[in-house]
C-alpha positions as CSV (number, residue, x, y, z in Angstrom):
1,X,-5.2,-7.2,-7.4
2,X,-8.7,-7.6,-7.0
3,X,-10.9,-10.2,-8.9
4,X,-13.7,-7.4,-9.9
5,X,-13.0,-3.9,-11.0
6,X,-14.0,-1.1,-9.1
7,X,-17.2,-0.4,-9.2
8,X,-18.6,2.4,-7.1
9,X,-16.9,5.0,-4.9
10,X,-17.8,8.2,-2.3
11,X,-15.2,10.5,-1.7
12,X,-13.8,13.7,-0.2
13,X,-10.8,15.5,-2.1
14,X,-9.4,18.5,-0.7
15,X,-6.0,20.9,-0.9
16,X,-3.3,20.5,1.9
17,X,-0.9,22.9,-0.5
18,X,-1.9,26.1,-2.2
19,X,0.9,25.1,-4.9
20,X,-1.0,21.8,-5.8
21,X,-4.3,23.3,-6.6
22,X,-7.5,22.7,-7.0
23,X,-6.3,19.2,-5.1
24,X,-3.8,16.9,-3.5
25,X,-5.8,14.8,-1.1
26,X,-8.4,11.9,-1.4
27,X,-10.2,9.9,0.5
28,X,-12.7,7.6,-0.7
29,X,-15.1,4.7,0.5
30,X,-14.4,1.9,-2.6
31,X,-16.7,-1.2,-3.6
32,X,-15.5,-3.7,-6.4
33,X,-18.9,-6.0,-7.1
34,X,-21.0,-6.5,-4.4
35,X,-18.8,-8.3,-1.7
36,X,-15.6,-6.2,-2.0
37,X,-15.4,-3.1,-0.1
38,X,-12.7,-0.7,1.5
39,X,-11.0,2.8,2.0
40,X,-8.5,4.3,-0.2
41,X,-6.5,7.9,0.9
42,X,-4.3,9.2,-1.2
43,X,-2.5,12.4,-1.2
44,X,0.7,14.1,-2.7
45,X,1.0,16.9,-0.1
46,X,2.7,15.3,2.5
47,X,4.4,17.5,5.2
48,X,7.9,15.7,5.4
49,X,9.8,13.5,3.4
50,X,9.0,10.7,5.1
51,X,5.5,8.6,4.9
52,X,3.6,7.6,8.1
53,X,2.3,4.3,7.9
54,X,-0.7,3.4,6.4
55,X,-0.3,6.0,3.5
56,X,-0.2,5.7,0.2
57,X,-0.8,2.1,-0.5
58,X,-3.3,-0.6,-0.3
59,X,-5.3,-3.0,2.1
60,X,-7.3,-5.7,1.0
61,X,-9.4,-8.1,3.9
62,X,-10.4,-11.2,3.0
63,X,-11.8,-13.9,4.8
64,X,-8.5,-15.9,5.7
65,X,-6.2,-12.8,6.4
66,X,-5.2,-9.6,4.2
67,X,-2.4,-8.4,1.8
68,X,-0.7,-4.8,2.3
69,X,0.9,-3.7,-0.6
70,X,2.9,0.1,-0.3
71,X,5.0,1.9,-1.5
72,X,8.6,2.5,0.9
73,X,11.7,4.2,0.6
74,X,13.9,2.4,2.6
75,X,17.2,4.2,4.9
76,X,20.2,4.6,2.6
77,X,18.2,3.5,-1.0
78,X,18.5,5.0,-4.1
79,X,15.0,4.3,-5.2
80,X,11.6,3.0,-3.8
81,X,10.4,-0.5,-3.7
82,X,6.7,-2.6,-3.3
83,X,6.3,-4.3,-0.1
84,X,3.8,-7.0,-0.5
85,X,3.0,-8.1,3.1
86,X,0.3,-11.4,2.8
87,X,-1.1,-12.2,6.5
88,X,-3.4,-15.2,6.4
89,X,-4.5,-17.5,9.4
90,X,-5.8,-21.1,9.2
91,X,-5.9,-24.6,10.6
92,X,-2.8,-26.3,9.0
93,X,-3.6,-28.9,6.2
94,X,-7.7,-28.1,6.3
95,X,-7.6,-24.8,4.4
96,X,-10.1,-23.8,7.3
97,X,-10.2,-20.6,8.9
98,X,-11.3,-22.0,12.0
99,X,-11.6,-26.3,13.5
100,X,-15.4,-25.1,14.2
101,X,-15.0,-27.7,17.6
102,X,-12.6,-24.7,18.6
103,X,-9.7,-27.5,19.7
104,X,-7.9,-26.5,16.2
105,X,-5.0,-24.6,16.5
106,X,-5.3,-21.7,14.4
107,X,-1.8,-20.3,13.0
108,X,-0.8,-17.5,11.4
109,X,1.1,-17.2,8.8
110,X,2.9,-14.7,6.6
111,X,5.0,-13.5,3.4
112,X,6.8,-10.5,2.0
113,X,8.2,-9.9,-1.0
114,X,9.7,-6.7,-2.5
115,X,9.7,-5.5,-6.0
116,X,11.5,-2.5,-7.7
117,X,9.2,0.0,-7.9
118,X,8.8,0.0,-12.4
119,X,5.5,2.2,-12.1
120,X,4.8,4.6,-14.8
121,X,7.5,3.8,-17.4
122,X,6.4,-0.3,-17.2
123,X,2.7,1.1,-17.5
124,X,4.0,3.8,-20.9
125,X,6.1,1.1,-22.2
126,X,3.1,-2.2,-22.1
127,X,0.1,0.7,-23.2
128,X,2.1,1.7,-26.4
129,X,2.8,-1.8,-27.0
130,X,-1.4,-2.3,-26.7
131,X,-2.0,0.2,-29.0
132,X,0.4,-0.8,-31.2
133,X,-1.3,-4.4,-31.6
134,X,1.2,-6.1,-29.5
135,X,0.0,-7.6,-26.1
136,X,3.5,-8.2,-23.6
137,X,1.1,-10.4,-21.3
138,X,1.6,-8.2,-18.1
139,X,-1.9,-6.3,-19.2
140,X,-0.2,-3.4,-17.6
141,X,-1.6,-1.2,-21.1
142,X,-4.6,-2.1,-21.3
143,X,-6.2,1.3,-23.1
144,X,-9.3,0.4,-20.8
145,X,-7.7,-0.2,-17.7
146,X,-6.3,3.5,-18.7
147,X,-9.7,4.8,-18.9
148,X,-10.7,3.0,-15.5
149,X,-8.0,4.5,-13.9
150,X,-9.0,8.4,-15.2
151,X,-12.7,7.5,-14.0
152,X,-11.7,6.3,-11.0
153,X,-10.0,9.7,-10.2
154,X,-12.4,11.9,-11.7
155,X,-15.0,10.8,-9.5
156,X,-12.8,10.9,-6.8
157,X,-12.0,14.3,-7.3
158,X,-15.8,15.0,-8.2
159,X,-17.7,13.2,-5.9
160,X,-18.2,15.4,-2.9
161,X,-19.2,12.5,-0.8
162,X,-21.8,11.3,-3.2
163,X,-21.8,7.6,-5.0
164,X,-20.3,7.8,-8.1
165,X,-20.9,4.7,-10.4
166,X,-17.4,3.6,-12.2
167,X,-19.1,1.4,-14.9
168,X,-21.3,3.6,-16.2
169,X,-18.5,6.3,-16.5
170,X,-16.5,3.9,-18.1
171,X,-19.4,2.8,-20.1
172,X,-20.0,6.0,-21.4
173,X,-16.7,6.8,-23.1
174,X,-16.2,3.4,-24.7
């Protein structure tokens, strides 16, 4: 979703639920390259069935609006979806954020689509295909987006609120 990878992150993990030992909760402070930055929680002990909003999903801010993209169980569903919310604001036909004379109207505007949630099988079923030779184009098994992804959550869990540099952990297992 992002155009860089993650590159640095701080965090705090700690344990909600005795069963789910040593942890079930993160929160971190994330940076992809040097102008992308943001906040990531994530935890698997929550008290209820239910989600409060905000949880479990992602937030990305960019300079003509922002994209939400969570995961929901909706009343009466059988299984969960993606909710891709896309918020952007702009002065109509100038691709401006802002007129700069400040007579431009500025509107907002925004999208949503929804996707079946595919998660881990989609991801098991594109990663054998990569290491079988085959490529399915979705770059969903990428062996080191794999890797980025165990990295990203070691440090995570590891970081006790001290940077923790993603490439060179990735680096150093390639």
């Amino acid at each position: 979703m992002l155009p860089e990878p993650l590159s640095e992150l701080a965090a705090f993990a700690s344990l909600e639920k005795e069963y789910l030992a040593p942890h079930d909760t993160i929160h971190a402070i994330v940076k992809a390259g040097h102008r992308i930055n943001g906040s990531l929680n994530m935890t698997w002990a929550h008290p209820t069935k239910g989600r409060p909003e905000g949880t479990d999903g992602y937030l990305i801010i960019g300079t003509k609006g922002w994209i939400s993209v969570r995961q929901l169980t909706l009343p009466g569903a059988d299984a969960p979806i993606l909710r891709v919310l896309i918020k952007t604001r702009g002065v109509p036909g100038t691709g401006l954020v802002g007129g700069g004379d400040g007579a431009s109207e500025v509107q907002e505007s925004e999208e949503v689509h929804e996707f079946a949630v595919q998660g881990v099988v989609r991801e098991l079923e594109s990663f054998f295909l990569a290491v079988s030779g085959k490529d399915d184009g979705l770059g969903l098994g990428d062996p080191l987006g794999a890797l980025q992804d165990v990295a990203f959550l070691e440090a995570a869990l590891k970081s006790n609120g001290e940077v923790a540099d993603l490439k060179r952990l990735v680096e150093g297992h390639v």
